[in-house]
PAKE-146620 format. One line per field, with one value per residue (C-alpha): residue number from 1; residue in one letter; chain; x, y, z. Coordinates in Angstrom, 3 decimals. Example, Ala and Ser with C-alpha at 12.3 -4.5 7.8 and 13.67 -1.06 7.14 Angstrom:
// residues 2
nr: (1	2)
rest: (a	s)
kette: (A	A)
xx: (12.300	13.670)
yy: (-4.500	-1.060)
zz: (7.800	7.140)
// end
This chain:
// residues 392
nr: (1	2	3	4	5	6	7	8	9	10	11	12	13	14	15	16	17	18	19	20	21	22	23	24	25	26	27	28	29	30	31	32	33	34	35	36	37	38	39	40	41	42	43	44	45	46	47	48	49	50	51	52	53	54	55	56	57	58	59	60	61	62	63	64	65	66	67	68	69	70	71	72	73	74	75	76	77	78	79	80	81	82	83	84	85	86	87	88	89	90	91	92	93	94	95	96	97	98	99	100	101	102	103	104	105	106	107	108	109	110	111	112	113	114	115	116	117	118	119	120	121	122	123	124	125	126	127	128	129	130	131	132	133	134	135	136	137	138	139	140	141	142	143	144	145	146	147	148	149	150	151	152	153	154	155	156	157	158	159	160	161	162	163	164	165	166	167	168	169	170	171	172	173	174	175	176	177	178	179	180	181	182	183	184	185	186	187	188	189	190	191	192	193	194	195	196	197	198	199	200	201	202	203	204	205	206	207	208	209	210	211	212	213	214	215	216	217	218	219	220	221	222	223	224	225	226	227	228	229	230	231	232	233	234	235	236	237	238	239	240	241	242	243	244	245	246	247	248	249	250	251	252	253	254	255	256	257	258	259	260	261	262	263	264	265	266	267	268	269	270	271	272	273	274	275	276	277	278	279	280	281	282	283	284	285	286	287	288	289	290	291	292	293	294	295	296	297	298	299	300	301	302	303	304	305	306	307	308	309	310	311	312	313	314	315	316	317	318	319	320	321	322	323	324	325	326	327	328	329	330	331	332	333	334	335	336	337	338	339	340	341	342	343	344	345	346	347	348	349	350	351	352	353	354	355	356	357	358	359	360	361	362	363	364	365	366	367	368	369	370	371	372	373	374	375	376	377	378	379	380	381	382	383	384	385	386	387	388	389	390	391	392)
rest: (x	x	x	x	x	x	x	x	x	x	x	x	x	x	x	x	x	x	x	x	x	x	x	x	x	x	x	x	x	x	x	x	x	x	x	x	x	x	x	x	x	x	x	x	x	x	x	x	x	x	x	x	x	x	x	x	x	x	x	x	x	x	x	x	x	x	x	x	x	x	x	x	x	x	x	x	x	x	x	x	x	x	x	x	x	x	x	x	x	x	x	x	x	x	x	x	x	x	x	x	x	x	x	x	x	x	x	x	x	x	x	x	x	x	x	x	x	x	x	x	x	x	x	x	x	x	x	x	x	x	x	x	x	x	x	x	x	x	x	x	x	x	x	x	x	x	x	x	x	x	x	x	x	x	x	x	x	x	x	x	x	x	x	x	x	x	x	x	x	x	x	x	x	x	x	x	x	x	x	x	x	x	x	x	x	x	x	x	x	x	x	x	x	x	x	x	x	x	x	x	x	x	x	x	x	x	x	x	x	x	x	x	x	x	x	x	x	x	x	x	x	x	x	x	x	x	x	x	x	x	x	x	x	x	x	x	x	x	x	x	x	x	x	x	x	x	x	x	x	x	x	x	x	x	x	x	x	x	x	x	x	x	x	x	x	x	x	x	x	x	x	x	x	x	x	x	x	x	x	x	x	x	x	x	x	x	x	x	x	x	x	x	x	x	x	x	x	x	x	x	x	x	x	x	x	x	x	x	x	x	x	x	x	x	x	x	x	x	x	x	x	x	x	x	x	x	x	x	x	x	x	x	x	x	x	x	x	x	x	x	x	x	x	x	x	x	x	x	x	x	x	x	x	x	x	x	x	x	x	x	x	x	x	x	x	x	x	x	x	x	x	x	x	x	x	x	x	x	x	x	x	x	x	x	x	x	x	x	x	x	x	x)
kette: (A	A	A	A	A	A	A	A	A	A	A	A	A	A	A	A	A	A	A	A	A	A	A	A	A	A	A	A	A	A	A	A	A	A	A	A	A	A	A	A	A	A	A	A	A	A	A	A	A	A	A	A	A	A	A	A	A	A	A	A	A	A	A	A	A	A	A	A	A	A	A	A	A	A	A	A	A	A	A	A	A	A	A	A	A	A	A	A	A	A	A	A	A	A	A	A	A	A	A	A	A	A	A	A	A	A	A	A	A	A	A	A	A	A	A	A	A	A	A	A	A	A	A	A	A	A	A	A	A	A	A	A	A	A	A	A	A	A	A	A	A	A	A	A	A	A	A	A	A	A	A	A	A	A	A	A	A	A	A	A	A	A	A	A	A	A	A	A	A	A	A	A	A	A	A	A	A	A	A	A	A	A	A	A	A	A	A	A	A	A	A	A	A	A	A	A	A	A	A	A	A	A	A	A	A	A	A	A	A	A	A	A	A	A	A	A	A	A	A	A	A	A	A	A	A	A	A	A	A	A	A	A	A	A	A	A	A	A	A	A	A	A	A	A	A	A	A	A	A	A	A	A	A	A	A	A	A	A	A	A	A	A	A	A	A	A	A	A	A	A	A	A	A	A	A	A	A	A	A	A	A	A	A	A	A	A	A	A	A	A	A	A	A	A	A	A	A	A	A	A	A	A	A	A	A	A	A	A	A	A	A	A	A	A	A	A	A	A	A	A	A	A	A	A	A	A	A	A	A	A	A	A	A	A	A	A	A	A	A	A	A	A	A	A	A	A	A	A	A	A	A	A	A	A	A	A	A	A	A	A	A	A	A	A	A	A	A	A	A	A	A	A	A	A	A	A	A	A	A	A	A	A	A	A	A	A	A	A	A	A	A	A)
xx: (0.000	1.444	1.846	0.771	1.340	-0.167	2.230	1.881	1.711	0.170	-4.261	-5.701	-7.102	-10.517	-12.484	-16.051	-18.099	-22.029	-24.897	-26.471	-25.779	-27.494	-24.904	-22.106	-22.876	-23.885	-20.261	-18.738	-20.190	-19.307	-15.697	-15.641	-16.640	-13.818	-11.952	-8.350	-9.071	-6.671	-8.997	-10.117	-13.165	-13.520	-16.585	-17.397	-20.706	-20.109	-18.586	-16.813	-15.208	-14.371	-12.229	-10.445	-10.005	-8.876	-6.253	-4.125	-3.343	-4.083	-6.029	-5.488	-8.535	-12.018	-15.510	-17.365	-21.667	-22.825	-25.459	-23.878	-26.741	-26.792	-23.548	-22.482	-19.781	-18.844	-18.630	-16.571	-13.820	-13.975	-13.177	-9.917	-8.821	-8.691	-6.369	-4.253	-5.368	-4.512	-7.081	-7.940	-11.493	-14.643	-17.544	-20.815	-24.274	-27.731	-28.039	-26.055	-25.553	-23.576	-24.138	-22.929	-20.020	-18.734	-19.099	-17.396	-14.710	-14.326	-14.435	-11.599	-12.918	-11.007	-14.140	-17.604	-19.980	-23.724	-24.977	-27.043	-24.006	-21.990	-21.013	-16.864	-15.584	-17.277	-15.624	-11.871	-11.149	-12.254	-10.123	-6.882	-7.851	-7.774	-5.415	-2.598	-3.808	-2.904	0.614	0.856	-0.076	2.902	5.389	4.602	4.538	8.014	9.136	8.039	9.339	12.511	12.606	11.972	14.324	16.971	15.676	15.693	19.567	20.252	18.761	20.743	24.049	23.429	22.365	25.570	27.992	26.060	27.680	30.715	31.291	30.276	32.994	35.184	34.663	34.843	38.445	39.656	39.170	40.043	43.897	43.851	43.633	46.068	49.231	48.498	49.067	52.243	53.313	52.262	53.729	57.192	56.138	55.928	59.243	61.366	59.432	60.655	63.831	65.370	68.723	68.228	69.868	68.790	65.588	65.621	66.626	63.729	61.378	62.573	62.421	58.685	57.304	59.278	57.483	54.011	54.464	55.493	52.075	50.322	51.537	51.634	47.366	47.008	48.733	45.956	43.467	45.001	45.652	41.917	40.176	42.604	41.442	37.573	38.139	40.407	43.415	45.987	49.284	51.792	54.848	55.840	59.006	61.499	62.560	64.014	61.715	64.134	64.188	61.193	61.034	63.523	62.582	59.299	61.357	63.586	60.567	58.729	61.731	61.203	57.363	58.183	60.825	58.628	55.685	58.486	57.716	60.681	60.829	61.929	63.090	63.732	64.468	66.230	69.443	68.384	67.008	62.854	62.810	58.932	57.611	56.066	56.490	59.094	57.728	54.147	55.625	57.290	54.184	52.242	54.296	55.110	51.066	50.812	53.955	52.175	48.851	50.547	52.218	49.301	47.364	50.394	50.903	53.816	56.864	55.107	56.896	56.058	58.076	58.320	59.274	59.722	59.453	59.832	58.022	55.910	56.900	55.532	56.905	54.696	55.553	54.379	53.789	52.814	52.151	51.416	49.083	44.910	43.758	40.904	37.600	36.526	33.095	35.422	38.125	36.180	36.120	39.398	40.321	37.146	37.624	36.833	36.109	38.470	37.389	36.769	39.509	39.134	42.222	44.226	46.970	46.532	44.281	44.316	44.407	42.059	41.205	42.747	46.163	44.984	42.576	45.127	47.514	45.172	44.338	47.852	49.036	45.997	47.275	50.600	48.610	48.532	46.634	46.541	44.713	44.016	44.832	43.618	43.406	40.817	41.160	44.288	45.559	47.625	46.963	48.911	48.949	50.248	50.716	51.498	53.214	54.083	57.972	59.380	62.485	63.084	65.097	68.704)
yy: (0.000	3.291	6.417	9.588	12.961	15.866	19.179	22.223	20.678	17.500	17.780	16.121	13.212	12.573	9.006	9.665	5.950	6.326	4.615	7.173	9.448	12.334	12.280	11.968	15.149	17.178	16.087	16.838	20.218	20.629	20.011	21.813	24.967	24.986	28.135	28.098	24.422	22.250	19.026	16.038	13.517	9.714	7.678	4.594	3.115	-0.207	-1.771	-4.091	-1.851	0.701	-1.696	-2.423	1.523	2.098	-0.455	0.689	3.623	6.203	8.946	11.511	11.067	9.351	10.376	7.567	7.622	6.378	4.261	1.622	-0.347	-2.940	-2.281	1.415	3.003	1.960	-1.854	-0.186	1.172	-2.024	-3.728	-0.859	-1.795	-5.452	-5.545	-2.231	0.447	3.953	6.103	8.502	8.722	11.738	9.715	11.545	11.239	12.809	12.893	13.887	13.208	12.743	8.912	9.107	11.341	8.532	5.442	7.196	8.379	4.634	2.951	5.109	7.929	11.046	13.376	13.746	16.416	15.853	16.200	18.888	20.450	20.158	23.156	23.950	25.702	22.891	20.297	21.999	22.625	19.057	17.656	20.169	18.990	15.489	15.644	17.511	15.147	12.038	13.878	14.288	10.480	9.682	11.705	10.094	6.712	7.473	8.846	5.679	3.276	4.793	5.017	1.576	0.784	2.385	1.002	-2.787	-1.782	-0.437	-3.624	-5.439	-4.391	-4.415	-8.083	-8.306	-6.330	-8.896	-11.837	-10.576	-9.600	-13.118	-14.376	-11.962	-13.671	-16.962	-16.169	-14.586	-17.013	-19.922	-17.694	-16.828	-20.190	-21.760	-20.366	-21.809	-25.698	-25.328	-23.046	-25.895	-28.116	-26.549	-25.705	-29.279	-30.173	-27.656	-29.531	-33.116	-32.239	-29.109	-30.711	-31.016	-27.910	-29.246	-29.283	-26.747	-24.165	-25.882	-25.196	-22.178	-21.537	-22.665	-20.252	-17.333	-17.996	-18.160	-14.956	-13.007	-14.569	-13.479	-10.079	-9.511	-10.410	-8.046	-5.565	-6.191	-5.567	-2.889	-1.216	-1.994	-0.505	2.859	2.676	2.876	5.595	7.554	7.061	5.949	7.478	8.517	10.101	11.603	12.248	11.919	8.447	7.089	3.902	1.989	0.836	-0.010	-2.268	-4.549	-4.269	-5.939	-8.587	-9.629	-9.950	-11.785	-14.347	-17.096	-17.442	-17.309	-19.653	-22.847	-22.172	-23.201	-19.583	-17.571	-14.317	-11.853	-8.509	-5.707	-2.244	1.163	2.048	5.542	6.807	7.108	9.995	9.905	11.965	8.757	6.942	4.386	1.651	2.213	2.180	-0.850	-2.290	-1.205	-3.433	-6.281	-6.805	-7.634	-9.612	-11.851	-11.909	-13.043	-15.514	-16.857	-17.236	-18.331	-22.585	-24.026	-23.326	-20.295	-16.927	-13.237	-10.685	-7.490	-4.102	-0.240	2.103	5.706	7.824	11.497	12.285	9.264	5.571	2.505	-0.304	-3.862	-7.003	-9.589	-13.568	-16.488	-17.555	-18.463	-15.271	-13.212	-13.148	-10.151	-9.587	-10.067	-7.209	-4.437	-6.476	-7.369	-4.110	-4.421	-4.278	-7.939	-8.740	-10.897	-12.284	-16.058	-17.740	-21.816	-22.454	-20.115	-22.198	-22.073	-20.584	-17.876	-14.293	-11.583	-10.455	-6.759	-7.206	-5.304	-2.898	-1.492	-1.203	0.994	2.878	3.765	4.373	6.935	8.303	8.846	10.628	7.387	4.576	0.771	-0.899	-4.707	-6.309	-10.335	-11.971	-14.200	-16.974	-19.251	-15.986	-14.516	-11.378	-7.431	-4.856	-1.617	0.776	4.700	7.049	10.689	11.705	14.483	14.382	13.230	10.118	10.036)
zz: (0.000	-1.499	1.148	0.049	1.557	-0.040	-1.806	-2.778	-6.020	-5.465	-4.988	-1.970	-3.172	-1.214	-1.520	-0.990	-0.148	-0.404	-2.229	-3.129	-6.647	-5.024	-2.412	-4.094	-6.807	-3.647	-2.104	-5.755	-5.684	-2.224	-3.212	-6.298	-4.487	-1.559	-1.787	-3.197	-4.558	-4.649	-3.635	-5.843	-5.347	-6.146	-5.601	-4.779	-4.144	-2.435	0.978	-1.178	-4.142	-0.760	1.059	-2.245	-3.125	0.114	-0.030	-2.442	-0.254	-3.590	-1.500	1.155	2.983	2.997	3.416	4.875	4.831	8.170	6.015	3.362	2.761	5.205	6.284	8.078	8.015	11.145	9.918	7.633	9.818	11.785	8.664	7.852	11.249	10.930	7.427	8.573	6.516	8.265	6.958	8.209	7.925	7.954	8.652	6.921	8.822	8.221	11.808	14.449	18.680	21.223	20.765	16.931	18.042	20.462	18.162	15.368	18.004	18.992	15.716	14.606	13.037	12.609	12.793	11.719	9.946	9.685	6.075	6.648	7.511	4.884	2.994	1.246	4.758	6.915	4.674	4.336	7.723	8.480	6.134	7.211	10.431	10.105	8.010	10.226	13.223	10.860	10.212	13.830	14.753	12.063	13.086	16.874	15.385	13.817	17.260	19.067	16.350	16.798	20.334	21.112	18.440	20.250	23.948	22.440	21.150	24.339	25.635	23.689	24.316	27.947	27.591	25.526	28.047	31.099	28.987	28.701	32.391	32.992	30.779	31.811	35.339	34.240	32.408	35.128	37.499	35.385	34.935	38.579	39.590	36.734	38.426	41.881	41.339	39.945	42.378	45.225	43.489	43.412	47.096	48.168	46.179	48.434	51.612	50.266	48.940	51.008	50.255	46.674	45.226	41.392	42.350	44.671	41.057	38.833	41.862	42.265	38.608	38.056	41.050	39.541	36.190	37.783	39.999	36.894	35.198	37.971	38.563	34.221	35.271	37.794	35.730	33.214	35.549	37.007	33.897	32.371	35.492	34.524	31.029	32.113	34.673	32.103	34.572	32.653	33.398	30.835	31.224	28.154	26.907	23.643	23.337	20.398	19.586	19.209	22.907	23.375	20.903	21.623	24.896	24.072	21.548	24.472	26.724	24.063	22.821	25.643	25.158	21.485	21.600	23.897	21.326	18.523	16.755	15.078	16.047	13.457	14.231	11.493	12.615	10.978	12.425	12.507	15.488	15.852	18.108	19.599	22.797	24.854	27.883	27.364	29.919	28.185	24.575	25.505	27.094	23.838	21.211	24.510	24.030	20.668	20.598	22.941	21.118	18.198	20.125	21.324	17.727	15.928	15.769	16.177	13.472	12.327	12.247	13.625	11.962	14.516	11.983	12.129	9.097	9.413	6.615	6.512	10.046	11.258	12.416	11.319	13.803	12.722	14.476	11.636	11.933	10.204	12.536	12.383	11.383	12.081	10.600	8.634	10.269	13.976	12.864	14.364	17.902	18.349	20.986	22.887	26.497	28.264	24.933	23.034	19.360	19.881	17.710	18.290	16.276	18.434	19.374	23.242	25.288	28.459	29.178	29.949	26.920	27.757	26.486	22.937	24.340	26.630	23.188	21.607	24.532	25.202	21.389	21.301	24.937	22.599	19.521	17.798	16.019	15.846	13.460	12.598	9.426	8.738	5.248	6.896	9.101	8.440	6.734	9.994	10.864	11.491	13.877	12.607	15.208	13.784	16.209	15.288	15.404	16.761	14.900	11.684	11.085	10.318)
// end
């Protein structure tokens, strides 16, 4: 059904549905003589042919005779009602009351004018009326339509940030708790074998490597809860880039190394003079080294490069690892909200390590973006920091 909305240019297009001729050229006339113009009349005679016309949606308005035979015009707004046809409606009657005023009220009508009545200024201002009140119910509708639209989003995404939290939860009790065993364990080797200075080291070795796991969690967390109270401290300052980096490759090597993953790194030997925080910076490219650990299988290869060009350094961590999917490449730095990979070559973490990247790369005046061929494709992480003195 078509929706009209009458111009400037454009007539009002009026309906008229009575059995009786005598009617309708009186209603013609009627019509004809409105001041200004600007109005055209159709006719039908039957309940049948009415419900048709006023399906196709073709007319402004429609004049409705109280008396269609055996039918009314009442039956016929019931009938409107019941398939969805908006109207609106002027329901005509040769006589008028309070009791004719209410049923055409609750049947749906938008007014009514007694035949008697009926003269071109009676019959314009009913139709403006009606007419602006049906252009005001629209524009409500609209209103509401979009209103609970946004209300079910907002719904939605509250629904969707509720799941997350709970996985969030989950994850970080499930890493929490990893660390601990391990940690008895090399507990209850120092009680058995205090003599055992062999075993005493490896013991030694294995709670070292948990603590660090545990604090590198808490530092997560730590840093996440700045991140969503805007708290994140930076201490800015020229640094040449340089040191960072392999700071986060040396950091990065042992992990890289037990996963069986060769760790390429490619850097200018000019200096990459940027004004950041150094621990932060280092942090920054330490994260992604470590996501691309963790999505890369075993023999693959993550190639860690700096290129300095337009008074800007491009830093890129790339792997040959699972890949991301396209529709999942806007997700990947949502906070507590890691992209599901199930080929990812191990599981664990928080799901923070490349939200806080971005965070602190923007903190810096910078950008990281995500870059996946598709899954089994490996993916990039191109991180762009301005300089603050050119290279060489």
């Amino acid at each position: 059904m078509t929706s009209l909305a009458p111009t400037r240019d454009r007539p009002v297009r009026v309906l008229l549905v009575d059995d009786d001729p005598d009617d309708h050229l009186l209603t013609r006339d009627v019509i004809a003589d409105i001041p200004g113009g600007g109005y055209t009349l159709d006719w039908v005679a039957e309940f049948d042919a009415a419900l048709e016309a006023i399906g196709r949606g073709e007319h402004h308005v429609y004049l409705v005779d109280y008396r269609l035979g055996v039918k009314t015009g009442l039956d016929l707004l019931a009938a409107m009602t019941q398939r969805g046809y908006p109207g609106p409606v002027i329901l005509l009657t040769g006589l008028g009351g309070p009791e004719v005023d209410r049923a055409a009220e609750e049947a749906g009508a938008a007014d009514f004018i007694e035949k008697a009545k009926l003269d071109p200024v009676t019959l314009e201002r009913a139709i403006r009326y009606t007419l602006r009140q049906r252009a005001y119910e629209a524009d409500l509708e609209r209103k509401v339509a979009e209103r609970t639209a946004a209300l079910e989003q907002a719904n939605a995404s509250l629904r969707e940030a509720d799941r997350r939290k709970d996985e969030f939860l989950a994850t970080l009790a499930h890493e929490l708790r990893n660390p601990l065993a391990p940690i008895r364990n090399a507990l209850a080797i120092m009680d058995l074998s205090p003599g055992n200075q062999a075993g005493l080291a490896k013991a030694k070795g294995v709670m070292e490597r948990q603590v660090r796991h545990l604090a590198r969690l808490i530092d997560d967390l730590l840093d996440a809860s700045r991140i969503t109270r805007n708290t994140l401290h930076i201490d800015p300052r020229p640094v040449d880039l340089a040191g960072p980096l392999q700071a986060a490759a040396e950091s990065s090597r042992a992990a890289a190394a037990a996963a069986d993953i060769t760790l390429r790194v490619e850097l200018p030997s000019a200096p990459m003079v940027v004004n950041g925080d150094q621990a932060r910076l280092t942090q920054v490219f330490a994260n992604l080294l470590s996501n691309a650990i963790k999505y890369t299988e075993s023999g693959g290869t993550i190639t860690l490069t700096a290129v300095p060009a337009g008074g800007e350094v491009t830093v890129s961590v790339r792997d040959t690892g699972v890949g991301i999917p396209a529709d999942d490449l806007p997700r990947v730095f949502d906070l507590f909200g890691p992209v599901d990979r199930a080929d990812a070559r191990t599981a664990g973490g928080l799901g923070v390590g490349l939200a806080v990247a971005k965070r602190v790369a923007e903190r810096h005046g910078g950008t990281v973006t995500a870059i996946s061929g598709g899954v089994g494709q490996g993916s990039e992480f191109a991180v762009r920091l301005p300089l603050i003195r050119p290279p060489g």
